[in-house]
C-alpha positions as MATLAB code, in Angstrom:
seq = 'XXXXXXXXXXXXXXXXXXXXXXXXXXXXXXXXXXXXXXXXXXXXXXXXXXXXXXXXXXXXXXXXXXXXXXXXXXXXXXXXXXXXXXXXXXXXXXXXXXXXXXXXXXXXXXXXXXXXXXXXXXXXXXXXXXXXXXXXXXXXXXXXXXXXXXXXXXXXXXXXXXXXXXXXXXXXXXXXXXXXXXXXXXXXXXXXXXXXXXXXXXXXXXXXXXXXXXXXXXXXXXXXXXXXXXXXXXXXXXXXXXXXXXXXXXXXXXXXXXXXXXXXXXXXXXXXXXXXXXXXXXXXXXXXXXXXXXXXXXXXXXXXXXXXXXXXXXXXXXXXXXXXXXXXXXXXXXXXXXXXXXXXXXXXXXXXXXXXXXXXXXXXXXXXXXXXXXXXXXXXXXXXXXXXXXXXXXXXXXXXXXXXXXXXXXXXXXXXXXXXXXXXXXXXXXXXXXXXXXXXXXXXXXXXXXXXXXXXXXXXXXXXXXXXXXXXXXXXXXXXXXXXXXXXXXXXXXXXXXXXXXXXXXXXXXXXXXXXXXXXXXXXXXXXXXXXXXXXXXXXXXXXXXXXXXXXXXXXXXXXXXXXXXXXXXXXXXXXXXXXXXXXXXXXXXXXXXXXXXXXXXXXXXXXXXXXXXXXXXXXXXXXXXXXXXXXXXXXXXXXXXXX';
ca = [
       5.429   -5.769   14.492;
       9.011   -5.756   13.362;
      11.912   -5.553   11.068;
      13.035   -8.993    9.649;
      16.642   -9.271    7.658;
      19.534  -11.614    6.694;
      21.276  -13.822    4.608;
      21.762  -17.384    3.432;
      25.232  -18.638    1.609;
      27.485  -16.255    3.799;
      28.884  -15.648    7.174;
      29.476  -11.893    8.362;
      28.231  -10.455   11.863;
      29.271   -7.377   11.375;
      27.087   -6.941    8.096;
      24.025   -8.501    9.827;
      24.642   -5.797   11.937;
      23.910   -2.847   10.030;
      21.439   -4.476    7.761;
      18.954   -5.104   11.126;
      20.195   -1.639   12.322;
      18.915    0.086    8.766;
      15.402   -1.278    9.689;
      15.636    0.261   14.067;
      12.384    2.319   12.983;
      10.508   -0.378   12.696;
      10.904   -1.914   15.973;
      13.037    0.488   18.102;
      11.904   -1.730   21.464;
      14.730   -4.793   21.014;
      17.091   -6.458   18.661;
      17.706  -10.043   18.051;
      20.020  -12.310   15.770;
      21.097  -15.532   15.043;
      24.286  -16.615   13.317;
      24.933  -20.364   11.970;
      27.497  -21.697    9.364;
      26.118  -20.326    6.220;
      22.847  -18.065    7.639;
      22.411  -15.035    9.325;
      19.091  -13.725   10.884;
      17.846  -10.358   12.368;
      15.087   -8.668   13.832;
      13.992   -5.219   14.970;
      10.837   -5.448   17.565;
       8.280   -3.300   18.641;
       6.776   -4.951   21.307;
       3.104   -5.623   20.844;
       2.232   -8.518   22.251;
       3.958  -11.108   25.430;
       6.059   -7.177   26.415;
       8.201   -9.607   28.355;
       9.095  -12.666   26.515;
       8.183  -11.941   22.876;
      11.514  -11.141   21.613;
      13.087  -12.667   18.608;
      14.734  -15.110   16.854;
      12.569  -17.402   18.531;
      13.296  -21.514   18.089;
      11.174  -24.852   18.981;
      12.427  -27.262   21.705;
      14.971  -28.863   19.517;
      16.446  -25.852   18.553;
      16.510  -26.746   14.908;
      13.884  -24.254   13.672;
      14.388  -20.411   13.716;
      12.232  -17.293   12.895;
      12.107  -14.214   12.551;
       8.565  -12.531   12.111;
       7.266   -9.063   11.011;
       3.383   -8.435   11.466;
       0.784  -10.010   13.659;
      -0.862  -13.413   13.301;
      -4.640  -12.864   14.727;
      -5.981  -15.843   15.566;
      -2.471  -17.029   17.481;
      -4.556  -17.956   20.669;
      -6.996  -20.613   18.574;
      -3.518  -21.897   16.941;
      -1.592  -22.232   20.246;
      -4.607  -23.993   22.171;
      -4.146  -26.700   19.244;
      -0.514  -26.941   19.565;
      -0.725  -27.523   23.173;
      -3.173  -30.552   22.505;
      -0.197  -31.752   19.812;
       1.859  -32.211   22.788;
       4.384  -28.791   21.869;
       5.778  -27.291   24.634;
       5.365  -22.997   24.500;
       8.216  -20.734   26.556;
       6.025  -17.607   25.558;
       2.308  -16.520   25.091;
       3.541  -14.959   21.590;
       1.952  -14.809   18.584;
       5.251  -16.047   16.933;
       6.124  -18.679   18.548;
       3.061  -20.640   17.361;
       4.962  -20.291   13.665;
       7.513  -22.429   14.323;
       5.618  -25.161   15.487;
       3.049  -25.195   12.908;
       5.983  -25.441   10.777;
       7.141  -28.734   12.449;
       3.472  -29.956   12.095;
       2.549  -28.854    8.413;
       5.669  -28.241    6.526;
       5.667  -25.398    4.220;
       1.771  -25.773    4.493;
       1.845  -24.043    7.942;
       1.409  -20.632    6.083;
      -1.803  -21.939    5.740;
      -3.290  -21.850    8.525;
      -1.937  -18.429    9.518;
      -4.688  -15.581    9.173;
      -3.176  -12.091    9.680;
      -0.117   -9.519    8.631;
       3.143  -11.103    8.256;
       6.520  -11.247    5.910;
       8.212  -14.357    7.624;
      11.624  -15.775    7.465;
      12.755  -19.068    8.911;
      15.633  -21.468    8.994;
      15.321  -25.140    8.752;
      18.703  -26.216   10.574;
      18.263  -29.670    9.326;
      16.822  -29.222    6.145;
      19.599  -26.269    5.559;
      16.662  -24.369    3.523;
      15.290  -21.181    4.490;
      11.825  -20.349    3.557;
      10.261  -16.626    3.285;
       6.554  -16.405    3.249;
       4.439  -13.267    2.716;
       0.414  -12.703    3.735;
      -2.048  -13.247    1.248;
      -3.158   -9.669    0.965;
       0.180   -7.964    1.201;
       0.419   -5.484    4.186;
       3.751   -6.627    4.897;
       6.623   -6.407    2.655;
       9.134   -8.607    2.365;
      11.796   -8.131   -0.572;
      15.236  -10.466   -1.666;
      18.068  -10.233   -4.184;
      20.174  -13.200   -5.148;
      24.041  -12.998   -5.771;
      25.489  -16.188   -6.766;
      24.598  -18.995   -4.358;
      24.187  -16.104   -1.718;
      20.574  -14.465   -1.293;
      19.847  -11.948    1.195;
      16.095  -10.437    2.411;
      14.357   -8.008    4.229;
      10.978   -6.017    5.264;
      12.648   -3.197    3.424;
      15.246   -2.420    0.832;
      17.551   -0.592    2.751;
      18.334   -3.293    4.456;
      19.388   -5.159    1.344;
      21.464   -2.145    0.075;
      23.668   -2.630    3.390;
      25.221   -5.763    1.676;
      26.540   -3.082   -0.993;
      24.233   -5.043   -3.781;
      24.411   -3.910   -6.886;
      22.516   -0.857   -7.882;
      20.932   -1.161  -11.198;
      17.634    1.240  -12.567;
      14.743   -1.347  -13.699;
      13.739    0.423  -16.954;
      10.444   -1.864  -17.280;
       9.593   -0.762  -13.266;
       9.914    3.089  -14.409;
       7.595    2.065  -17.537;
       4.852    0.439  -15.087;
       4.957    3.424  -12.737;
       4.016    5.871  -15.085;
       1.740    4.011  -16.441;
      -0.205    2.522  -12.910;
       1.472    4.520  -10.173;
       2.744    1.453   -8.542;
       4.791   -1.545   -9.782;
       3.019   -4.511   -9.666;
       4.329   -8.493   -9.513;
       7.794   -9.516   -8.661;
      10.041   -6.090   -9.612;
      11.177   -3.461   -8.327;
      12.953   -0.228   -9.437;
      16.458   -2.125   -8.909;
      16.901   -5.113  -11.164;
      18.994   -7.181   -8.701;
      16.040   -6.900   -6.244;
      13.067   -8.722   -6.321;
       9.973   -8.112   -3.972;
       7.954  -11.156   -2.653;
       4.596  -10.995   -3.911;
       1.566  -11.751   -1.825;
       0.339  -14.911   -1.026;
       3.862  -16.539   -2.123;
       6.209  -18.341   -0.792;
      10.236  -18.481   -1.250;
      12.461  -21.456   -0.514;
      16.224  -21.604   -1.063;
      18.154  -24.457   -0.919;
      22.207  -25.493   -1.377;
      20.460  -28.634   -3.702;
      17.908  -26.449   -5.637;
      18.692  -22.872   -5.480;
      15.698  -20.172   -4.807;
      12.125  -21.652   -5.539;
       9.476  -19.392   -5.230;
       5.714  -20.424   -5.537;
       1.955  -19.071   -4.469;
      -0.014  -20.852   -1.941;
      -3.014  -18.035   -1.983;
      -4.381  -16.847   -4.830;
      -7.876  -14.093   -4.180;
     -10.395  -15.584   -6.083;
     -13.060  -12.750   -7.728;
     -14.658  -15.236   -9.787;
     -16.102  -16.952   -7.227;
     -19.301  -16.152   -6.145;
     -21.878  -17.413   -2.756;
     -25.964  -18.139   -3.234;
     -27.053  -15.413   -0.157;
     -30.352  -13.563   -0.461;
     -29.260   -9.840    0.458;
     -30.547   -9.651    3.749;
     -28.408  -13.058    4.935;
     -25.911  -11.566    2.972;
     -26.006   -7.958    5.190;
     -26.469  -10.381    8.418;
     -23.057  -11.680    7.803;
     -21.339   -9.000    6.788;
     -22.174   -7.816    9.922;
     -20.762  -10.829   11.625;
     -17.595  -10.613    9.668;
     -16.863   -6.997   10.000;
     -16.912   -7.417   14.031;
     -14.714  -10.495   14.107;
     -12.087   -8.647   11.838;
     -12.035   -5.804   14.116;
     -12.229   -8.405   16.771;
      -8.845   -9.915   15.849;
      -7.499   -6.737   14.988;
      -8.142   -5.638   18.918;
      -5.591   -8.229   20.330;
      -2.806   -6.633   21.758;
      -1.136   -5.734   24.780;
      -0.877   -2.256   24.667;
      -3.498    0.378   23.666;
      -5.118    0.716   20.215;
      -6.642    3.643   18.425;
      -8.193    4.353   15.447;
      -7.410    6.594   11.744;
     -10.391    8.791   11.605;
     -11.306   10.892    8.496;
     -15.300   11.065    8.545;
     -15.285    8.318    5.714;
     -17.525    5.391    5.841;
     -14.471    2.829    6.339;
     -12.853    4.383    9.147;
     -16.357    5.375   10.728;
     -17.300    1.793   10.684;
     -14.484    0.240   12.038;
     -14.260    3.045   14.605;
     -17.818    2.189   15.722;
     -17.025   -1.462   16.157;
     -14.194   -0.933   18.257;
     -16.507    1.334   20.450;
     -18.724   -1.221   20.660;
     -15.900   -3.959   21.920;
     -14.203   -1.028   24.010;
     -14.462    1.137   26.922;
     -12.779    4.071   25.276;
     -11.291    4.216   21.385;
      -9.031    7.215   20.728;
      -9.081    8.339   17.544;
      -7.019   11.052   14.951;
      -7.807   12.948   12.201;
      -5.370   15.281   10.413;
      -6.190   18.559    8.103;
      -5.178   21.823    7.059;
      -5.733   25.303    8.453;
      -6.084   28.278    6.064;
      -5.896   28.701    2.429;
      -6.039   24.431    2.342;
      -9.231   24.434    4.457;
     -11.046   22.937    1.049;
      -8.976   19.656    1.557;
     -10.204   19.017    4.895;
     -12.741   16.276    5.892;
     -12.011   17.143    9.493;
     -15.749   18.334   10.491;
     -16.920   14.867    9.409;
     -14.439   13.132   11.144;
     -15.300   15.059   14.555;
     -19.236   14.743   14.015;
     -18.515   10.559   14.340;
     -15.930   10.654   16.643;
     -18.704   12.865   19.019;
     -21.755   10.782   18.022;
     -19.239    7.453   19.084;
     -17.901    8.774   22.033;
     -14.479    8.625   21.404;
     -11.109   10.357   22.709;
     -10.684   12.403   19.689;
      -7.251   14.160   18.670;
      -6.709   16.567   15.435;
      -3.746   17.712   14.128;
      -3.833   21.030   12.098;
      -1.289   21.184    9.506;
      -0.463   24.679    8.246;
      -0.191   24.969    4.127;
       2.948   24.738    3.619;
       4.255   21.758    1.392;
       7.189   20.537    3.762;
       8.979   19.743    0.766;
      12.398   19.337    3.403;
      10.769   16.012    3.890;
      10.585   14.688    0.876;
      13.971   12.920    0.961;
      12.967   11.534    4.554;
       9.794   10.358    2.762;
      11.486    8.583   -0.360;
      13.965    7.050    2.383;
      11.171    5.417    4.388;
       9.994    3.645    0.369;
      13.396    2.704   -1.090;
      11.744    3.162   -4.721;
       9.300    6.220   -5.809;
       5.689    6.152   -4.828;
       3.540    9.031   -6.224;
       1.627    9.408   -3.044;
       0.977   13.463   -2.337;
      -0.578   12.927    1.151;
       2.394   10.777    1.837;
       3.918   14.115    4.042;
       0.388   14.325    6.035;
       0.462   10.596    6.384;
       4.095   11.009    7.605;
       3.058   13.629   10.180;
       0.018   12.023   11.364;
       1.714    8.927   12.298;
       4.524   10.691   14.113;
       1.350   12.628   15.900;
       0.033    9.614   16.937;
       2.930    7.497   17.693;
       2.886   10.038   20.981;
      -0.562    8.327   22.551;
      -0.287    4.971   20.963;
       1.771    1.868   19.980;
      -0.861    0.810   17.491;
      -4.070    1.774   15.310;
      -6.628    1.061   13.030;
      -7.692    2.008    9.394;
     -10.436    1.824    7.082;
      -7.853    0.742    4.239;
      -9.536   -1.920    1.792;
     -12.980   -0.445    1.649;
     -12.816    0.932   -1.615;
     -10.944   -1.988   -2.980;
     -13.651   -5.244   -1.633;
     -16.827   -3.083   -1.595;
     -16.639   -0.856   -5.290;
     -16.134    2.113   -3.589;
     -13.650    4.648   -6.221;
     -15.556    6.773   -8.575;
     -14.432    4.932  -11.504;
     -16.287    1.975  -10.372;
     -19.523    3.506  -10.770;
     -18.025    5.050  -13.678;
     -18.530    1.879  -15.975;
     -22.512    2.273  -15.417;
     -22.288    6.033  -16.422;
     -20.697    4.549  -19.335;
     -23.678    2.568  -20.441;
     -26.047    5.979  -20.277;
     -23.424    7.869  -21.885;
     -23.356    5.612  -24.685;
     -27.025    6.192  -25.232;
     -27.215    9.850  -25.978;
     -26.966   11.132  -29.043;
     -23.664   11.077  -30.501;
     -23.809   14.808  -31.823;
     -25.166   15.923  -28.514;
     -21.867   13.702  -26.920;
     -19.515   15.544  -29.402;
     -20.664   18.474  -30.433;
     -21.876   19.930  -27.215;
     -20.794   18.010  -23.824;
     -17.160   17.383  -25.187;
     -16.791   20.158  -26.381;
     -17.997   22.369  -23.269;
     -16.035   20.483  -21.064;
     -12.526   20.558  -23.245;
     -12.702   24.302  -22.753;
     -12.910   24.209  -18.867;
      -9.817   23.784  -16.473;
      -9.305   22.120  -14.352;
      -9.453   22.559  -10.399;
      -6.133   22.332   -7.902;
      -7.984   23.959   -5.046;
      -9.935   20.651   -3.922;
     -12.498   20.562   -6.979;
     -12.550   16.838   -9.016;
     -15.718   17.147  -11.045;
     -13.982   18.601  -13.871;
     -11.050   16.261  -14.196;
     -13.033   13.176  -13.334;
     -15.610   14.644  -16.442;
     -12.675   15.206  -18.890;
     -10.967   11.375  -18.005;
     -14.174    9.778  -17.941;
     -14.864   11.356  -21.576;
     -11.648   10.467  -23.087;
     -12.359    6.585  -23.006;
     -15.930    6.981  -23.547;
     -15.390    5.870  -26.875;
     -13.504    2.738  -25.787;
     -14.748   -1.011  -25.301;
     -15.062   -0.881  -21.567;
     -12.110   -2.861  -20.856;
      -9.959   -0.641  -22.723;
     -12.173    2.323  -21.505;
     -11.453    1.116  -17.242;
      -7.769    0.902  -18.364;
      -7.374    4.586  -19.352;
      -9.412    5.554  -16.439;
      -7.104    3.614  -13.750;
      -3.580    4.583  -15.848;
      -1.586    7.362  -14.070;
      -0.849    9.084  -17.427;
      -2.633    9.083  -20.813;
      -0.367    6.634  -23.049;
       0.345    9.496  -25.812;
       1.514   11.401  -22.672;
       3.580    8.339  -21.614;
       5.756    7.989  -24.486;
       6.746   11.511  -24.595;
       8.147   11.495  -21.036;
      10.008    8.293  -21.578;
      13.627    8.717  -22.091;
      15.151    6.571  -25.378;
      17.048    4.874  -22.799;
      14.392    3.770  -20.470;
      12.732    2.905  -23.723;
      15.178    0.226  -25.284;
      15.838   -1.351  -21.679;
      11.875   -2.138  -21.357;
      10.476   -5.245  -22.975;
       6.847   -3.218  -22.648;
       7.831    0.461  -22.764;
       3.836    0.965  -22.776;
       3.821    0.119  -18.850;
       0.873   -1.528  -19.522;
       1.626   -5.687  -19.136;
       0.259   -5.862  -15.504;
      -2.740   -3.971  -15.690;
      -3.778   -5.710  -19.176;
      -2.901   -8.829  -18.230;
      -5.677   -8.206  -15.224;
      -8.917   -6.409  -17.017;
      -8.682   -7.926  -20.480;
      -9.948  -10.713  -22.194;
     -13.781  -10.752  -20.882;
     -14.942   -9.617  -24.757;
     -17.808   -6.989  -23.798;
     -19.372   -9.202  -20.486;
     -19.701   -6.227  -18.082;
     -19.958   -8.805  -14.526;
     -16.801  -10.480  -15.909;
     -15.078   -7.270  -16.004;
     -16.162   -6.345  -12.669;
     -14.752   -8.964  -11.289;
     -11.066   -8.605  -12.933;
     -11.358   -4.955  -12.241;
     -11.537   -6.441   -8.094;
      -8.699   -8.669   -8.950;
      -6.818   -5.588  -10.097;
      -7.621   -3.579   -7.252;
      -6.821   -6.323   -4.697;
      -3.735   -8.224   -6.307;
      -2.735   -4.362   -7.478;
      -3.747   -1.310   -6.186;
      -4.526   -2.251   -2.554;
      -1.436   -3.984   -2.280;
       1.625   -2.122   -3.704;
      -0.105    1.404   -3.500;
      -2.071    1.567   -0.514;
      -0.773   -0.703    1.842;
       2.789    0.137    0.703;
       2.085    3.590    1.661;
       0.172    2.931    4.974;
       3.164    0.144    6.068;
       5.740    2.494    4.801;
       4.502    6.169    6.550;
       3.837    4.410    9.875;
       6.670    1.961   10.640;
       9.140    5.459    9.934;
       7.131    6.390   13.749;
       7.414    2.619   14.996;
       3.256    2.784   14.302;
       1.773   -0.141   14.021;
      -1.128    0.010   11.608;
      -4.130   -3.168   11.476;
      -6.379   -3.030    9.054;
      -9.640   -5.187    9.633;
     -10.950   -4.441    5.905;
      -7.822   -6.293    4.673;
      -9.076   -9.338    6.352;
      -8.872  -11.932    3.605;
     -11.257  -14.174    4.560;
     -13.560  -10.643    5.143;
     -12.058   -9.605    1.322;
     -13.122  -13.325   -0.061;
     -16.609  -12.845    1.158;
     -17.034   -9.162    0.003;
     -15.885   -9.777   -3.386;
     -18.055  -13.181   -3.361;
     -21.230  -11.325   -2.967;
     -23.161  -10.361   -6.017;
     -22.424   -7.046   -8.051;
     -25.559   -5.009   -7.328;
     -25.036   -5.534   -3.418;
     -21.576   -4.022   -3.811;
     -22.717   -1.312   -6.045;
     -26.583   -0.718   -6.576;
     -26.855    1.335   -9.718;
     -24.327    4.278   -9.130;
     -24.134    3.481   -5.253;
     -21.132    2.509   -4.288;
     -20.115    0.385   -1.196;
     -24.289   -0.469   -0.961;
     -24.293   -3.381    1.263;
     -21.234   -2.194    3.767;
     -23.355    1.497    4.073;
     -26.776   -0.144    4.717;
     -24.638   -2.363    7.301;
     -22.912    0.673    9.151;
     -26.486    2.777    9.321;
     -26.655    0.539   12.122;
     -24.275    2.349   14.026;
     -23.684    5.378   12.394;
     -25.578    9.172   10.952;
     -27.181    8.777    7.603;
     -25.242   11.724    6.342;
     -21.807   10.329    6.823;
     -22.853    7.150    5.541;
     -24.190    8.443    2.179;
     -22.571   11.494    1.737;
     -20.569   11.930   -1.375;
     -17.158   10.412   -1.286;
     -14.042   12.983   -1.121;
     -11.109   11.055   -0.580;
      -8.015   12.186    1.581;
      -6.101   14.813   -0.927;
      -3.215   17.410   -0.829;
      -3.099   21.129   -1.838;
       0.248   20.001   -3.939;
      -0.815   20.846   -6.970;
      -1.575   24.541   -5.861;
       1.651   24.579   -4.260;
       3.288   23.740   -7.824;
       1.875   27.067   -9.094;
       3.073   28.950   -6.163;
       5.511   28.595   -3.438;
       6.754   25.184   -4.594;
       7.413   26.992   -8.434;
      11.169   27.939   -7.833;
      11.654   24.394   -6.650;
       9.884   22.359   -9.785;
      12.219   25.209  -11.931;
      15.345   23.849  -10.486;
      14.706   20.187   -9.433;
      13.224   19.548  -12.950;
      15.316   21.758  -14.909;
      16.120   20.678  -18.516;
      19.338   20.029  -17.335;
      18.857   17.661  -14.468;
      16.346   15.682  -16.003;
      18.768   15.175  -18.629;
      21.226   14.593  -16.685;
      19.228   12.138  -14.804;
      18.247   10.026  -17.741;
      15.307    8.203  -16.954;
      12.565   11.340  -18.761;
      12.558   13.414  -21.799;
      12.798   17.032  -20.738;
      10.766   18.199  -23.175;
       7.923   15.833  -22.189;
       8.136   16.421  -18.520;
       8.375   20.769  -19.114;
       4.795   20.411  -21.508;
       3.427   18.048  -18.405;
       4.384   21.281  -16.171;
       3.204   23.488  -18.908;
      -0.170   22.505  -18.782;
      -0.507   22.407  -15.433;
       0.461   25.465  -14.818;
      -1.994   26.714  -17.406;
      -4.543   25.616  -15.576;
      -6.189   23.599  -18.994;
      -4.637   19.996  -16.286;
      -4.211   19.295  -12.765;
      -1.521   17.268  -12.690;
      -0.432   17.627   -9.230;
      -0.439   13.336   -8.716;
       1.481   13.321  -12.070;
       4.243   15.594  -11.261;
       4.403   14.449   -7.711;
       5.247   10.887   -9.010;
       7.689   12.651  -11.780;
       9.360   14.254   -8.402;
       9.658   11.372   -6.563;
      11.240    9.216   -9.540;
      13.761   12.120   -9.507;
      14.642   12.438   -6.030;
      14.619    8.614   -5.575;
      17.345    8.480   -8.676;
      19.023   11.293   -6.764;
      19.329    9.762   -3.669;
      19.627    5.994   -4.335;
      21.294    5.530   -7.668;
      23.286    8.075   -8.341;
      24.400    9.429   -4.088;
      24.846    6.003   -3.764;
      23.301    6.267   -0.119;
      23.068    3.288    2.500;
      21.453    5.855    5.136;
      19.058    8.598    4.656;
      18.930    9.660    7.978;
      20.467   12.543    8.073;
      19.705   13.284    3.683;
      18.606   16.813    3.577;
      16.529   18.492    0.264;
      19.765   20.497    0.151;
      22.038   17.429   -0.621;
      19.935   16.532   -3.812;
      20.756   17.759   -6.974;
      18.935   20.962   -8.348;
      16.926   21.241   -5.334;
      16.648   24.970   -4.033;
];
C-alpha cells in the first residue's frame, strides 16, 4: 500500500519532492523516485509485503520499464510462478514487481490479468509513454490534470495541487453532489483535475497526447444457470478464496467489526484460516448510546473467538477535525461517521498495519432498505388510493422526524414521496441526496449557469433509466449504479480516504470483482427473497454464525450529528453558515440553505446527512479554493472563515 505521484513533459526534483511528500501518510515506511529527461516518479510505502526488498520505483532487467504501485495485487504468487517459467528474472518476492513484467509480456493488456487493489503508474523508457491504470472496482484512487503537453498524477489531489495547478470550482461536480452525494465518472470538484475512473486505463504520449480508455466494464446484465443450492455451494467457495487472498501479507491483519452480517462473515472466515483474528468496533458512550451496534459486534467477536478491541467515543461532535477530515478528501464528501471512521483507524493503526471490512455487501447482495423498497412499492400500489392519501399520507406528513437514532419515519415519508412515480423515477428520488425542488433552491445562480445539468441528475439517470416498467431490468441497473457509483466514489472513497490518513491499510474481500461478477450474476430472488435482503449471503453465513445477527434488522453505522446541529454544534451552523458567508462563498443560496436548517431544526426533517454535506462543501471552498492551501496539516477550525 502506497502513495504514487509525478509528472510527464517536465523536469523538476525539487517539485517531485513535495508532491510525494504531500502523500507521507500513506506510506510513512520509505520513499522512492525516479527522474528521466521529461518524467518524474514517486512513491510513499507502507511496507506490507517483501519488508526488506519491496521498495519502489521498481524496474525489469533492462531497466527500461518503471513503476510505481499503490494497493495490493492478490494473486501475485500464481503470476510470479508463471513469469519464472517465461524465463524473467525476479530481485524481490513483491507483489509489484510481477507488474512490470507482465507488462513486457502483455502490453497494456497486463492490467488484465491483475486481480486486486491498485492505481498504477509506469514508464515505458522506450516507448516514452506512460500509462496509469486503475482496478476494476475502484478502491484505489488515482487522479491527473493536464497542462499543455505536461500532465501530472497522483493517489490523491494534494499531491497534484503541489505543482500550483490551477484552482478552478467544477459547477456541474457541486450540481451532482447535491443531487447523489458523490460525483460520479471522470470529474471532480476542480475543473483542471480529472479522476481516473475504474476499470480504465490512461496513456500519454509526445505523438498522441493523453488517451484514456476502459478495459473492465461490471456486467449486471449478465446472468449464470445455478439451481440455488449450487449457487449457495459456491458462494461459499468464493467468499473463502476472497478472504483467502485478502490474508496475504507479511505483517498482521485484523478485522472492522460492527455486529453486521458483512463484517461478521468475513470475520468468521478469517477465524477459520487463522489462529487468532483481532478485531475493532467503535461506539458512543452516553446520550449517543442509541447509535451503537457495539453489543452485536461483541456477541460475534465472543462466539468467534477473537481478540476483540472497542473504542468508546464520548458525544461530542469533534468538529476541530473537520478540516483534518476534508484535508485527507481534497473535495467534499457528506460522510457524518467520517470523524468515527477517522478515529477508529487511528485506534487501530496502534495493533495493526492492516485490516479487513465488510464493504460491498450491500452493494453485490441487495442489502440497503431501498432495495427492498421497490417490492413495498408494488403492495403499496395496491391499496386503495383514498386509504394511501387520505389516511397513511396524511398521518405520516404530520410526524417528525427522528435525530436520536430512529429511521422509520424518514424512510416512511421518502418512500411515500415517489410512491406515485414509475419505479425508475420512483428509485431515483429514493437514492438522490436532496429532493430536486429542494435542489434548485440551494443552488447559487452562479453554480447554475456554469452547469450544463444544474439538475445533478446526468449520472444517476443515465444508470436506472430506460428499462420502460420491466422491474428485473431495473434491478439490475440499480446494481450497476451501486457498483460503478455508490460503492466506488462514496464508500470506498471514504474507507481509502479515513484509513490511509493512519497509514491503515484496508482489504476488502466483498469488493472482489470476480466475487462482485458472480453475486450480481445470480438470480434476483436469491439476492433478495421477497423483502429479504442479502438472502443467499445470510443463509451462507448461518453456517458460521448466530441466527440473530444474521437476520436481525439492518441498522447501519450512523452519527448523532444531526442532534448535535440542534444543540452544541448550533452556535457553529449560526456562524459557519451565516447569510453572509454563504454568500460570500458563492456556490448556495442563503436563503435555501437557512429553510434546509429551518426545518431541521423544527424537527418536521432530519437533515443531519444534508447539512453535513452543505458543511463540508463550505469548509472544502474555505480551505482549498479560496485559503489557497497546499498543506492542511497544521489547518485548524479556527483558520476557516465563520467558524466559532
Amino acid at each position: 500500500m502506497c502513495g504514487i505521484t509525478g509528472f510527464v513533459g517536465l523536469e523538476d526534483k525539487s517539485l517531485l519532492q513535495s508532491m510525494c511528500d504531500s502523500l507521507i501518510h500513506r506510506g510513512p515506511d520509505h520513499g522512492g523516485f525516479y527522474n528521466a529527461p521529461g518524467v518524474g516518479l514517486a512513491m510513499r510505502r507502507l511496507a506490507i509485503i517483501d519488508l526488506e526488498n519491496g521498495n519502489q520505483p521498481i524496474s525489469n532487467e533492462a531497466g527500461d520499464v518503471w513503476l510505481v504501485f499503490n494497493g495490493e495485487i492478490y494473486n501475485y504468487q500464481e503470476l510470479r510462478e508463471q513469469l519464472l517459467e517465461n524465463g524473467h528474472e525476479l530481485k524481490t518476492n513483491s507483489d509489484t514487481e510481477t507488474i512490470v513484467h507482465l507488462y513486457e509480456d502483455y502490453g497494456l493488456d497486463f492490467v488484465q490479468h491483475l486481480r486486486g487493489m491498485f492505481g498504477i503508474a509506469l514508464w515505458d523508457v522506450k516507448k516514452q509513454r506512460l500509462v496509469l491504470a486503475r482496478d476494476r472496482i475502484g478502491e484505489k484512487p488515482l487522479y491527473y490534470a493536464r497542462q499543455g503537453e505536461k500532465l501530472f498524477f497522483g493517489s490523491e489531489i494534494k499531491a497534484i495541487l503541489q505543482a500550483s495547478v490551477s484552482r478552478t470550482v467544477n459547477p456541474q461536480a457541486v450540481c451532482d453532489f447535491l443531487a447523489a452525494g458523490y460525483v460520479g465518472g471522470d470529474q471532480t470538484f476542480y475543473k483542471e483535475i480529472s479522476k481516473l475512473a475504474p476499470g480504465h486505463l490512461l496513456v500519454w504520449d509526445k505523438q498522441d497526447g493523453v488517451r484514456v480508455q476502459q478495459y473492465w466494464q461490471h456486467d449486471p446484465y449478465k446472468k449464470v444457470d445455478l439451481s440455488y443450492d449450487e449457487a449457495e455451494a459456491q458462494l461459499e467457495t468464493r467468499l473463502d478464496e476472497a478472504v483467502k487472498l485478502c490474508l496475504k501479507s507479511d505483517v498482521e491483519v485484523g478485522a472492522f467489526l460492527s455486529g453486521g452480517v458483512d463484517s461478521s462473515v468475513i470475520v468468521a472466515l478469517m477465524c477459520k484460516n487463522e489462529a487468532q483474528v483481532q478485531t475493532f468496533s467503535v461506539g458512543y458512550s452516553g446520550l449517543a448510546e442509541g447509535f451503537n451496534e457495539l453489543s452485536y459486534a461483541k456477541k460475534v467477536a465472543d462466539h468467534l473467538g477473537t481478540e476483540h478491541h472497542e473504542l468508546i467515543l464520548e458525544a461530542q461532535s469533534s468538529k476541530d477535525l473537520l478540516p483534518k477530515i476534508i484535508w485527507q478528501y481534497d473535495e467534499p464528501h457528506g460522510e457524518p461517521t467520517s470523524v468515527l471512521v477517522y478515529l477508529l483507524c487511528e485506534f487501530v493503526q496502534e495493533k495493526v498495519k492492516v485490516a479487513l471490512s465488510g464493504t460491498g455487501g450491500d452493494e453485490a447482495f441487495y442489502g440497503y432498505p431501498r432495495h427492498a423498497g421497490l417490492k413495498y412499492l408494488e403492495y403499496y400500489r395496491h391499496l386503495p388510493r383514498v386509504l394511501r392519501t387520505q389516511v397513511i399520507e396524511r398521518i405520516m406528513s404530520k410526524l417528525p422526524e427522528s435525530t436520536t437514532g430512529g429511521r422509520l419515519s424518514k424512510r416512511v415519508k421518502r418512500f411515500i414521496s415517489g410512491s406515485d412515480l414509475p419505479p425508475g423515477e420512483a428509485y431515483l428520488s429514493w437514492v438522490s441526496l436532496l429532493h430536486k425542488d429542494v435542489r434548485a433552491g440551494l443552488l447559487s445562480d452562479q453554480v447554475k449557469q456554469g452547469a450544463e445539468d444544474e439538475s445533478g441528475e446526468a449520472f444517476l439517470r443515465q444508470h436506472l433509466l430506460g428499462g420502460g416498467e420491466d422491474i428485473n431490468l431495473l434491478y439490475d441497473k440499480i446494481t450497476a449504479l451501486d457498483v460503478g457509483g455508490y460503492l466506488s466514489e462514496y464508500q470506498l472513497a471514504y474507507m481509502d480516504r479515513m484509513s490511509m490518513a493512519h497509514s491503515l491499510e484496508v482489504r476488502a474481500p466483498l469488493c472482489d470483482y470476480r466475487l462482485i461478477d458472480f453475486a450480481t450474476s445470480l438470480p434476483r430472488d436469491y439476492r433478495l427473497k421477497g423483502t429479504r435482503s442479502k438472502h443467499i449471503l445470510k443463509e451462507v453465513a448461518q453456517k458460521w454464525l448466530p441466527d440473530d445477527i444474521v437476520n436481525r434488522k439492518k441498522v447501519g453505522f450512523d452519527s448523532p450529528i444531526g442532534q448535535w446541529f440542534k444543540g452544541e454544534l448550533k452556535p457553529f451552523i449560526d456562524s459557519f453558515l451565516s447569510k453572509d458567508n454563504i454568500e460570500k462563498s458563492g456556490l448556495l443560496d442563503p436563503d435555501g440553505v437557512h429553510a434546509l436548517i429551518a426545518e431541521h431544526m423544527s424537527g418536521r426533517k432530519d437533515y443531519s446527512l444534508q447539512l453535513w454535506s452543505i458543511i463540508a462543501l463550505e469548509v472544502w471552498y474555505r480551505m482549498y479554493i479560496e485559503d489557497n492551501i497546499s498543506n492542511g496539516a497544521d489547518y485548524k477550525i479556527a483558520d476557516l472563515r465563520g467558524a466559532i
